[in-house]
Short mmCIF file of the C-alpha atoms (twelve columns), coordinates in Angstrom:
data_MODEL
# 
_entry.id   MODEL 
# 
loop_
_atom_site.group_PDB 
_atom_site.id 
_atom_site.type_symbol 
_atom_site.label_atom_id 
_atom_site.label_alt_id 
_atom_site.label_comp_id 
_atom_site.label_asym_id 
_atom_site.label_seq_id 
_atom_site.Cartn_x 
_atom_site.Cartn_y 
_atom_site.Cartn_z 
_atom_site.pdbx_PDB_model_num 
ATOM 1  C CA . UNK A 1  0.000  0.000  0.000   1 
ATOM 2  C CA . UNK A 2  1.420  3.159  -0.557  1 
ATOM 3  C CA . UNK A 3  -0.100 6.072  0.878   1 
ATOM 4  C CA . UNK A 4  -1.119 9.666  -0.836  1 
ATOM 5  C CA . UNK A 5  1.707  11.736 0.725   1 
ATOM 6  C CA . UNK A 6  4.189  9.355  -0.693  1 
ATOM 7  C CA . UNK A 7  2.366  9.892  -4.175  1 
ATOM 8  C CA . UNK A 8  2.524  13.643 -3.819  1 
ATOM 9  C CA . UNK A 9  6.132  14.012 -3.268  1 
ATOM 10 C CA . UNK A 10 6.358  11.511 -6.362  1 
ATOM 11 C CA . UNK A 11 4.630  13.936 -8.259  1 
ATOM 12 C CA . UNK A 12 6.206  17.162 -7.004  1 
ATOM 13 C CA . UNK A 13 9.522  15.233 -8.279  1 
ATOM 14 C CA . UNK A 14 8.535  14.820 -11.112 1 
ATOM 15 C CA . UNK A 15 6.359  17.905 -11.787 1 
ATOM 16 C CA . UNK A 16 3.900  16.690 -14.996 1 
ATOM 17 C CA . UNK A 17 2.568  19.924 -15.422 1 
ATOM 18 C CA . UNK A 18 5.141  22.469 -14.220 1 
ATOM 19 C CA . UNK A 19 2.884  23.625 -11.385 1 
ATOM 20 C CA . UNK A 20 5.528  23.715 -8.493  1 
ATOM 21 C CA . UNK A 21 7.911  26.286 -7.991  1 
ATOM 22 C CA . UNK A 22 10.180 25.629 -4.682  1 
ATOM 23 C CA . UNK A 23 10.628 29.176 -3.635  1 
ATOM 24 C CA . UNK A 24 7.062  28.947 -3.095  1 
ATOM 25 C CA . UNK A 25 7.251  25.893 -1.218  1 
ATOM 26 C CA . UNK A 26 3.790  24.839 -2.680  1 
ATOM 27 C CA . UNK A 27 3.816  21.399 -1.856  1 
ATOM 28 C CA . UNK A 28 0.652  20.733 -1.633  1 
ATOM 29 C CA . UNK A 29 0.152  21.519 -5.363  1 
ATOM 30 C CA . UNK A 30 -0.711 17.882 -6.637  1 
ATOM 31 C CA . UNK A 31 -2.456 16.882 -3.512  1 
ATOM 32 C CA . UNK A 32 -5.677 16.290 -4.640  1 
ATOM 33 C CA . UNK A 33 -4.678 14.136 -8.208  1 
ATOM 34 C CA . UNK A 34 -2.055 12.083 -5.306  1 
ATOM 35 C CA . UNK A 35 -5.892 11.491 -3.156  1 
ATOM 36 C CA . UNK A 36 -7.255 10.465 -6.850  1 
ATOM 37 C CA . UNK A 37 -4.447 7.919  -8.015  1 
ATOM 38 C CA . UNK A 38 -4.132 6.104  -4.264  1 
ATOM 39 C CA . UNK A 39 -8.114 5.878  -4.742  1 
ATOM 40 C CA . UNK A 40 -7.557 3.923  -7.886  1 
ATOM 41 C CA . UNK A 41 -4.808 2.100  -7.799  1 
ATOM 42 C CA . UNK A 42 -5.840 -0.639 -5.901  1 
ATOM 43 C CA . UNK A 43 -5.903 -2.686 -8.471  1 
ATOM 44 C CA . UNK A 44 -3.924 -2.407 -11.699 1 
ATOM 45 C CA . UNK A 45 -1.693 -4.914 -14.078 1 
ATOM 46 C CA . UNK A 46 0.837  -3.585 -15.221 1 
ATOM 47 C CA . UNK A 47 2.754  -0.482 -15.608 1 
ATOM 48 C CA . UNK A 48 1.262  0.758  -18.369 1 
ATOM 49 C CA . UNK A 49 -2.158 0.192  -16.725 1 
ATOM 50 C CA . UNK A 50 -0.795 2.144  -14.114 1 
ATOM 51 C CA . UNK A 51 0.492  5.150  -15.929 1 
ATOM 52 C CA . UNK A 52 -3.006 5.107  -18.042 1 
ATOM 53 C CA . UNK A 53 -4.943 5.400  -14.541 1 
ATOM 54 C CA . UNK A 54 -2.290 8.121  -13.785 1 
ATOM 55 C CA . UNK A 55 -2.370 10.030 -17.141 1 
ATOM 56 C CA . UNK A 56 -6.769 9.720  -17.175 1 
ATOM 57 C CA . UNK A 57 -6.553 11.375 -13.979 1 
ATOM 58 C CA . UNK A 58 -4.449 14.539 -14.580 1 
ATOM 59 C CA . UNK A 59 -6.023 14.449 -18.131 1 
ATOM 60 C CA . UNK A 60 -9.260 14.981 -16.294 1 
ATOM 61 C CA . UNK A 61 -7.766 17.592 -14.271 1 
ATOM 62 C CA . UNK A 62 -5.667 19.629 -16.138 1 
ATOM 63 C CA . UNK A 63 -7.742 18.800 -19.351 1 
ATOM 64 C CA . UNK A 64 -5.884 16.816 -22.225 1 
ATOM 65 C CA . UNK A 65 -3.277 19.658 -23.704 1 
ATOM 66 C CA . UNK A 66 -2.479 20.452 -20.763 1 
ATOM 67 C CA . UNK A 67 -2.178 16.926 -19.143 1 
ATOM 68 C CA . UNK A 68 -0.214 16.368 -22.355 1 
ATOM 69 C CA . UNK A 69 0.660  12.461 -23.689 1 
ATOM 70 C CA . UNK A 70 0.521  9.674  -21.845 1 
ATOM 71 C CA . UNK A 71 4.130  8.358  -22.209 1 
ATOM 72 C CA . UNK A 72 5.031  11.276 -20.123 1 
ATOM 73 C CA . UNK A 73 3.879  9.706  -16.761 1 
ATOM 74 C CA . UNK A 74 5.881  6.592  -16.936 1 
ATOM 75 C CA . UNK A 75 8.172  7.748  -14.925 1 
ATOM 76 C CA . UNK A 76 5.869  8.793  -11.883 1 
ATOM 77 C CA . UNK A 77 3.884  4.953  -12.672 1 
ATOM 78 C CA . UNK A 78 7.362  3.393  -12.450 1 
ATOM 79 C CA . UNK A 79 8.377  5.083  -9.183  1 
ATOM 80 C CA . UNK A 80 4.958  4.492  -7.629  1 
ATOM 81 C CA . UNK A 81 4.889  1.233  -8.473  1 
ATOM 82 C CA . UNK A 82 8.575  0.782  -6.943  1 
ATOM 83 C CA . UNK A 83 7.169  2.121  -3.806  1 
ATOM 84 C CA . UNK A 84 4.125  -0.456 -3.932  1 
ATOM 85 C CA . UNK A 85 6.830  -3.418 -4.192  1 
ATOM 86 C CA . UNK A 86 8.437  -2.436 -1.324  1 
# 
C-alpha cells in the first residue's frame, strides 16, 4: 500500500505539469490528483495500466493539452509502483 503523501512528493519530483515552484514551497500543489491515483490504484496490471490510470486522472484535471501524452507519466507509474513493491 502506498499512501497519498508518498504519491505527492512523487509527483512534485517529477512535476507533470510544471505547477511547483520551490521558492514557493507549494507542496501541496498535486495533492488532490495524489488522493485520486491512491483511490484507484488498488488494483492495476501492469505499468502501463498504471500510468493510463495516472495520465486519465491529470487528463481529467488539467484537461488533455495540458495533461499532455501519456508516455510522459511513466516515470511517476514506475516510481509508484517501486514504492508499492516495497
Amino acid at each position: 500500500m502506498i499512501d497519498e503523501n508518498t504519491i505527492s512528493k512523487i509527483l512534485i519530483q517529477e512535476d507533470p505539469i510544471g505547477i511547483y515552484f520551490p521558492d514557493l514551497l507549494n507542496l501541496d500543489e498535486y495533492n488532490s490528483e495524489a488522493k485520486l491515483i491512491a483511490e484507484e490504484i488498488k488494483a492495476f496490471h501492469d505499468i502501463n495500466e498504471l500510468t493510463y490510470i495516472i495520465w486519465s486522472i491529470f487528463k481529467k484535471t488539467f484537461g488533455e493539452v495540458e495533461a499532455g501524452e501519456k508516455e510522459n507519466y511513466t516515470s511517476i507509474a514506475k516510481k509508484i509502483f517501486k514504492e508499492l513493491s516495497n
